[in-house]
N, C-alpha and C positions, 0 to 999 in steps of 0.2 A: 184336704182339698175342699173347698167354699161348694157348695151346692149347684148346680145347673141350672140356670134359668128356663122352665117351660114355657114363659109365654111373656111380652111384654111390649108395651108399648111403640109403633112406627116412633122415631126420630130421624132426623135429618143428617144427613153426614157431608161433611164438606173434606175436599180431596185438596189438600195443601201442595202443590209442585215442591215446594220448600223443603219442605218436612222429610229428615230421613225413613229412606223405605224399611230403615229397620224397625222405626216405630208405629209403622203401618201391616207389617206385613210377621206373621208365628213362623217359627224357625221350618228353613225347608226341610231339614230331616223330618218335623213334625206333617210335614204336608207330603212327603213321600210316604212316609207309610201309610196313614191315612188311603192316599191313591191307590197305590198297592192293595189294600184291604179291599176296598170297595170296588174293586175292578176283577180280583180273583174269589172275594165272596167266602175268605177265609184267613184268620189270621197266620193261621202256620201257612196256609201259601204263598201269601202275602211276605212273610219271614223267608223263603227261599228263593221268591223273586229277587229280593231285594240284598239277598247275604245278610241278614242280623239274626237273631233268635226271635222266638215269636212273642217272649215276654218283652222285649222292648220294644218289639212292634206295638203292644197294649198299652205301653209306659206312653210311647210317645202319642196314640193316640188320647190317649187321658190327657195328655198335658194337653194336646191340641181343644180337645172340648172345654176345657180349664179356662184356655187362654181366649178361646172363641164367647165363652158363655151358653154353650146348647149343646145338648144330646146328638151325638151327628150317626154313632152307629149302636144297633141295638144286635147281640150275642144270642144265638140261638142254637138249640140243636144239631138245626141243618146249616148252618154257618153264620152269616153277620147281614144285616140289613140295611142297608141307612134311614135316616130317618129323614122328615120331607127337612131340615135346615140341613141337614146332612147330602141330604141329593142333589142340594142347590149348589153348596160349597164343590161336591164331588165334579158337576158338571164345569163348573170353572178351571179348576185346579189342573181337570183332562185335557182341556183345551190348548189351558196356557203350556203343560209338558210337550204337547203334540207339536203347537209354535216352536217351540226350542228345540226339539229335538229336528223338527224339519229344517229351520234354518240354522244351527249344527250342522246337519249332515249338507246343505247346499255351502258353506264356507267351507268345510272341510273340502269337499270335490273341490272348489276354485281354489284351494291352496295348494293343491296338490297331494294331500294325507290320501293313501292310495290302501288305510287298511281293511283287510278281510273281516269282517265278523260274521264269524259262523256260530248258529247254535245247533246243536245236536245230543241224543237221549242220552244217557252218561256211560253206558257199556260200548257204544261205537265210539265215542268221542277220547275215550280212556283208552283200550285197547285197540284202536284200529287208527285212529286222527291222532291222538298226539306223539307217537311215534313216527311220524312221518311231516311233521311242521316244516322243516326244514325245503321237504319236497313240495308242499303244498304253495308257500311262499317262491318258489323256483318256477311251477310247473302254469300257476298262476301269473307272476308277476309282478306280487305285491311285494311291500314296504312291508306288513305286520297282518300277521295272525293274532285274531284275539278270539280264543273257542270257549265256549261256554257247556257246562253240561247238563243240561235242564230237560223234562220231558214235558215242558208244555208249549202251545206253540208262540212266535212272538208277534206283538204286535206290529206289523213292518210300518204302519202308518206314523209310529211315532221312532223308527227309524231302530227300533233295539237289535234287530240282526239284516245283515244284506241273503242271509239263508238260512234256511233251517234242514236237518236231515232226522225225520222221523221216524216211527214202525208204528205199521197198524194191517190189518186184512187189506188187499187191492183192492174190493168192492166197498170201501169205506175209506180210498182215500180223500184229501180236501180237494178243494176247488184248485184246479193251478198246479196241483202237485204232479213232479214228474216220476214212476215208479223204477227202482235203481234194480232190486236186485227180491227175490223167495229165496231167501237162503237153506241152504240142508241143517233141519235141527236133530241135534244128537244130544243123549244123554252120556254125562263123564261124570268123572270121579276119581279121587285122589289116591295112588298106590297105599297111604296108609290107612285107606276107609276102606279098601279092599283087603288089605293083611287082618283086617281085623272082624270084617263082615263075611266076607265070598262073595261071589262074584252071583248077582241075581240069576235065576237058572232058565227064566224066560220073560216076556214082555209082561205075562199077567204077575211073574211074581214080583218084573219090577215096581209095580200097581203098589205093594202092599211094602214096599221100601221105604225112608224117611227120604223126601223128594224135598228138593231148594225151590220154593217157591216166588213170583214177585211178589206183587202185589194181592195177588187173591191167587185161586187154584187153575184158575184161568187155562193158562198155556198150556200145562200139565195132561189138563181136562180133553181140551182139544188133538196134542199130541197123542192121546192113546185113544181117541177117536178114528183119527186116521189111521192110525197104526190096525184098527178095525176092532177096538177092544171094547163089549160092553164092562163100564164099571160098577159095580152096585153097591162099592163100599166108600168109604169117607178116604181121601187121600190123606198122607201125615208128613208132616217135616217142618221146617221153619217158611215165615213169612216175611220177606224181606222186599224192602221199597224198590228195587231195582236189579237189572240183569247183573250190573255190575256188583251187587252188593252179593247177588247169587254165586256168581264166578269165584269172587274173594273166599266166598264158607264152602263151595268145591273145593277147592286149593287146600283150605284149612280141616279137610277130613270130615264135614259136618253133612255131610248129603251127597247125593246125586242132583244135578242140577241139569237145566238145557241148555246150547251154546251151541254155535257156528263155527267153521272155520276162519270167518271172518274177526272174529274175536278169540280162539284158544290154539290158533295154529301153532304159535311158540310153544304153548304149553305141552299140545301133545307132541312136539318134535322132540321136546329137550326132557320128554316123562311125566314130567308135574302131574297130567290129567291121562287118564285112559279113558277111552270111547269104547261105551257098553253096544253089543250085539252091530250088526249092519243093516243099518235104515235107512231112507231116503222118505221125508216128512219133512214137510214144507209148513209154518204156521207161519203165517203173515209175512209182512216185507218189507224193506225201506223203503223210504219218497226222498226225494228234495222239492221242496218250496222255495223260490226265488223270490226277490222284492221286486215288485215291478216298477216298472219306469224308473230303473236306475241310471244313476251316471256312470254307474261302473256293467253295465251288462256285457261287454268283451270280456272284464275280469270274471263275470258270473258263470259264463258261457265255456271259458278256461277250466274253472272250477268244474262244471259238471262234464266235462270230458273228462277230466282226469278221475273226477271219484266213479265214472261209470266203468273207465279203463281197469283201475286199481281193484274195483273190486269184483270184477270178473274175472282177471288173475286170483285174487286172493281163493273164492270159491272152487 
């Protein structure tokens, strides 16, 4: 790959009407990730925004700098930078996505395409949303359900979801968010991690158990907070990106994990999971986020009656 130009002379560029846009303009996949990078401030997040791995997220942005001639982002410990030709192109690229994606979604409304898109965190979207598509589309009134399972929020300005359903503490929800539901958190576990362990003999010696963790000790931490537990030891067990990812290594005998009714009702009807001791501990909650000033706000309006309905039965 030929070196990167750091610095070089102003010249003039003349803009031909004529001239195909292909020989004006580096491949979009190279200008999507690119945006991606620079707007999540990470190449692997950037790689899940978008569904590709995050080596080609790097691939494609090296070709972009290749085909550009400039350094546009510089790699760091704490994530990715751009650099000032890099912020320039960035601040374009944002704009021109926002345009199309806005008037996208204004031709779709006058067309009539009446689909849902929802985004929501991957353990509600997996266990609780997509078993009920069918319902959702019925109770709404759409044409298509398109669910996404992501846990970051989306940008509604350039029209990526008509709603989002997230979890975080109610003192820490967003602006606009509406709060759904504090679900009862319980600790479960798989009849063959019990044939083979026993059954913990109390809350502090669940403490010292190999515990399903998400992302950090977090939840864990909290839950035996309220449970009223000082702990003064290192918790142990696996660290896994997501609730759902937790749920799956419960199932699979690898830990005690935390879960809802909202997400392991099947499980523990039909055995899969057993629910350790009787608690009532609440750690954080859902929201839904809506897009405002939409053309579909009946449809949206539909939608939060029915998930506030659904999931106060479920509970």
């Amino acid at each position: 790959m030929p070196a990167l130009a750091r610095s070089r002379p102003p010249r003039s560029v003349r803009f031909d009407a004529e001239r195909p846009l292909a020989g004006r303009l580096p491949p979009l996949n190279m200008l999507r990730a690119f945006e991606a990078a620079g707007r999540t401030g990470s190449m692997r997040k950037a790689a899940q925004d978008i569904g590709i791995s995050h080596t080609v997220v790097s691939r494609h942005i090296r070709n972009l700098e290749a085909w550009m001639g400039w350094k546009l982002l510089n790699a760091g410990p704490r994530g990715i930078t751009l650099t000032q030709e890099g912020s320039t192109l960035f601040s374009v690229v944002t704009n021109a996505f926002q345009s199309i994606a806005g008037t996208s979604a204004q031709l779709r409304s006058k067309a009539g395409t009446d689909a849902l898109h929802i985004w929501c965190i991957p353990g509600l979207a997996t266990r609780f949303l997509t078993p009920r598509l069918d319902d959702i589309r019925q109770s709404v009134s759409c044409g298509e359900v398109l669910l996404r399972a992501i846990d970051r929020m989306p940008d509604f300005s350039r029209a990526e979801a008509d709603l989002m359903i997230g979890f975080t503490d109610f003192d820490r929800l967003p602006d606009g968010a509406i709060p759904l539901l504090q679900p009862r958190m319980f600790p479960v576990v798989s009849p063959a991690w019990l044939d083979g362990n026993g059954s913990p003999s109390s809350l502090e010696n669940l403490t010292r158990q190999p515990l399903i963790h998400e992302e950090s000790y977090e939840q864990w931490a909290t839950w035996f907070k309220k449970a009223g537990l000082a702990i003064n030891h290192s918790l142990t067990g696996p660290r896994l990106w997501d609730a759902n990812l937790g749920f799956d290594a419960a199932l699979a005998g690898q830990g005690i994990a935390l879960t809802s009714n909202l997400l392991a009702a099947r499980e523990l009807e039909d055995g899969r999971l057993v629910e350790l001791f009787e608690t009532d501990i609440r750690v954080g909650g859902y929201f839904l986020l809506k897009r405002s000033s939409s053309a579909a706000d009946e449809q949206l309006q539909r939608f939060q009656l029915w998930i506030e309905r659904l999931i106060r039965e479920a509970e």
